[in-house]
C-alpha positions, 0 to 999 in steps of 0.5 A: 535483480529480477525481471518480468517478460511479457509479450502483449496483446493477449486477451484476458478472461477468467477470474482474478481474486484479489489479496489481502491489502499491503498496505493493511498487512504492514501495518497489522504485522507490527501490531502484534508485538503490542499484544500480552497474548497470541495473535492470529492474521489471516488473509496476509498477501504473499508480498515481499514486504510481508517476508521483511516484516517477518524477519524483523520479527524474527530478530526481535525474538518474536514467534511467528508462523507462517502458513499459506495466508495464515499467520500467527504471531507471539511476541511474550519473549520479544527481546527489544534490539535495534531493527538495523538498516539491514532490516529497516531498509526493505520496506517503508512500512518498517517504521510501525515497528516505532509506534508499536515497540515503544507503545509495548517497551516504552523504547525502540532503536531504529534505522530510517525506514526504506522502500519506494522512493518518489519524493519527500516522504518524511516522517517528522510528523510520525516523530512529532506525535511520539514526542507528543505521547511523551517520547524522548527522539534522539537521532544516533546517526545511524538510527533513532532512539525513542524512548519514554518514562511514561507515555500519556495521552494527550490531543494530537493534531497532524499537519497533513492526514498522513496514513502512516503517522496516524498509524503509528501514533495508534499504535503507541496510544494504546498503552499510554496513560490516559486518553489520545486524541488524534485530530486531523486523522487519515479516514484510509480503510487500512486505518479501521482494519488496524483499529478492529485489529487492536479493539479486538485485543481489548483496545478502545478505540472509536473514530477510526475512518472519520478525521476524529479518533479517541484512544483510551489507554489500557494496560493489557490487550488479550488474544486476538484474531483479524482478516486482511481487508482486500487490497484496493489498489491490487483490485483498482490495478486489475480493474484499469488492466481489465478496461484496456484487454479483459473479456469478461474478466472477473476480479473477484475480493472487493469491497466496492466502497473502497473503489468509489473514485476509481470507479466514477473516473472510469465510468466517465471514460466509458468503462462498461463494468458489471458490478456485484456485491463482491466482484465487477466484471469488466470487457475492454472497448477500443475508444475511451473519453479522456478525462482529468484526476486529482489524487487525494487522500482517501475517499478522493482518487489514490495517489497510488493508482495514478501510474496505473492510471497513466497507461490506460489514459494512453488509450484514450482518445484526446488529452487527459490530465492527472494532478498529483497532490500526494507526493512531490515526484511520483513520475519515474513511470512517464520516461519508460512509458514514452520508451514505449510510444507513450506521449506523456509530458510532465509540468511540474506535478501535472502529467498530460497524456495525449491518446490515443497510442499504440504501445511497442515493446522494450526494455523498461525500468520500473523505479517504485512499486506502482510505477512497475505496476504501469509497466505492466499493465503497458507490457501487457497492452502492447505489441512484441515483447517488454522486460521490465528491469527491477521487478522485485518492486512489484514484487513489494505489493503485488501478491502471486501476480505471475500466476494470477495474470497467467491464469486468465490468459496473460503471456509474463514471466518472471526470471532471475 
């Protein structure tokens, strides 16, 4: 088990550059194995989560080299096996290994995919498209055969614009007989970086960005290459840590549009940001105004920058209030926070933080990835020493994030 110490209250001041996106890269790594030729990733985030996708790739008898933030990728001798819990379980992103395999090999085995566990994230509705392609689903008890004679397009409507299930039903379109409609679409940048990904292989694709998409099924899909957009929520956490301890911190790698409802929420705290064509810079004052979100799918406000977004409304002077409309609990982060002082309640899917407090440091649990995140961000706020316990969460979507804190000042650590 790994563990971050961190002693608060260190100015922060230099640049940080934002990685690719995770969320992106999870995606684009099961990608490739759709392609008849070599394929090239670049501007790959230095995650745990990029290290488990590549050992699945590596037990499916995929090529694959790894160099700094370059990978290639050749799947022409992939040899079609079960992705065990063994595998399956490291990350939730494993289950585009479903749309992709049985897009390419018209069958996969698969055990249940892992990763962050904040209430029923269920993927019934990744299943439901398969089925609608085609697909026969057959739960095995330990995992799941999908399997087709022949996938064809058809018209696809989701339940709920889930990223993930739009994703995977893209994936295994491509190669089906006929054209695709998925209706009722995620819109989520990381959802135009896949659809560039496999357009440039030769796939055809339009839609991707709008709740509308179309895929014409083809037969081959050629050499390719494609960059890792910015992580958006790397970016949105930096700016949140900027607003609360920067000086003139800089993060650098943006694409602004993509932080649109971060940006307008801090702007009515009082965020004073300078802002340029890719990079803000952001100095922290001592008062904020409170203010009210409401996460929703993309363009609205990211459910996975509410925690983060937790910690800075602690310093806000009143009560602001976040509605979670994404997931059912994604609430581990309130009971650490109020180890450290914080005066968070919880109502149901409604946190109410009342600011404005000073943070102690303590011994914390991070329970997923962006609760970590939180607890950073409030190590880094607050006075004395904080460890944090489970730190290979972080360590899921946070690419180098020790030496990029280090380097503009942060007092963290990591150890064993």
């Amino acid at each position: 088990m790994k563990k971050f110490e961190i002693v608060g209250g260190q100015e922060l001041s230099g640049t940080i550059k934002v990685s690719g996106a995770k969320n992106s890269a999870v995606a684009l790594i099961p990608a490739t194995i759709l392609c008849d030729e070599e394929t090239t990733i670049y501007n790959v985030p230095n995650i745990s989560d990029t290290d488990a996708l590549i050992d699945i790739l590596k037990i499916l008898n995929v090529d694959v080299s790894y160099n700094t933030d370059e990978l290639k990728i050749n799947a022409n001798h992939l040899k079609n096996t079960l992705i065990s819990e063994e595998y399956s379980l490291k990350l939730r992103g494993s289950y585009y290994f479903m749309g992709a395999i049985l897009g390419k090999e018209k069958k996969v085995e698969i055990a249940l995919p892992g990763g962050c566990n904040f209430g029923e994230r269920k993927i019934d509705i990744h299943l439901k498209g398969f089925e609608s392609l085609g697909a026969k689903v057959e739960n095995m008890g330990d995992y799941l055969l999908i399997e087709a004679k022949e996938l064809k397009g058809t018209n696809i409507y989701l339940d709920f614009a889930s990223v993930g299930a739009t994703i995977n039903i893209m994936l295994a379109a491509v190669k089906a007989k006929g054209t695709t409609q998925i209706n009722n679409a995620a819109k989520e940048p990381e959802i135009v970086n896949v659809a560039t990904f496999l357009n440039n292989m030769g796939a055809k694709i339009s839609g991707a960005g709008t709740s509308k998409i179309i895929i014409e099924g083809v037969e081959y899909l050629h050499k390719a290459i494609i960059e890792v957009i910015p992580d958006r929520i790397e970016a949105g956490t930096y700016l949140i840590l900027g607003a609360l301890l920067g000086k003139d911190l800089i993060v650098e790698n943006i694409i602004e549009e993509h932080l649109t409802a971060l940006i307008s929420k801090l702007e009515d705290m009082g965020v004073k940001m300078q802002k340029n064509d890719n990079y803000i810079q952001i100095t922290a004052k001592k008062s904020y105004k409170p203010i009210n979100i409401k996460t929703l799918p993309y363009p609205g406000f990211p459910t996975d920058l509410a925690q983060p977004m937790t910690t800075l409304l602690t310093q806000c002077w009143g009560t602001s209030i976040i509605d979670e409309t994404i997931y059912t609990n994604r609430t581990g982060h309130i009971s650490e926070l109020n180890k450290m002082n914080a005066k968070i309640k919880q109502n149901g899917s409604t946190t109410i933080i009342a600011g404005q407090t000073k943070l102690h440091g303590c011994t914390v649990l991070a329970t997923d990835l962006r609760a970590g995140a939180s607890l950073i961000i409030a190590g880094l706020l607050a006075q004395g020493k904080t460890t944090i316990k489970n730190g290979q969460y972080i360590l899921r979507g946070y690419s180098n994030i020790v030496e990029k804190l280090s380097n503009v000042g942060a007092n963290i650590k990591i150890i064993e």
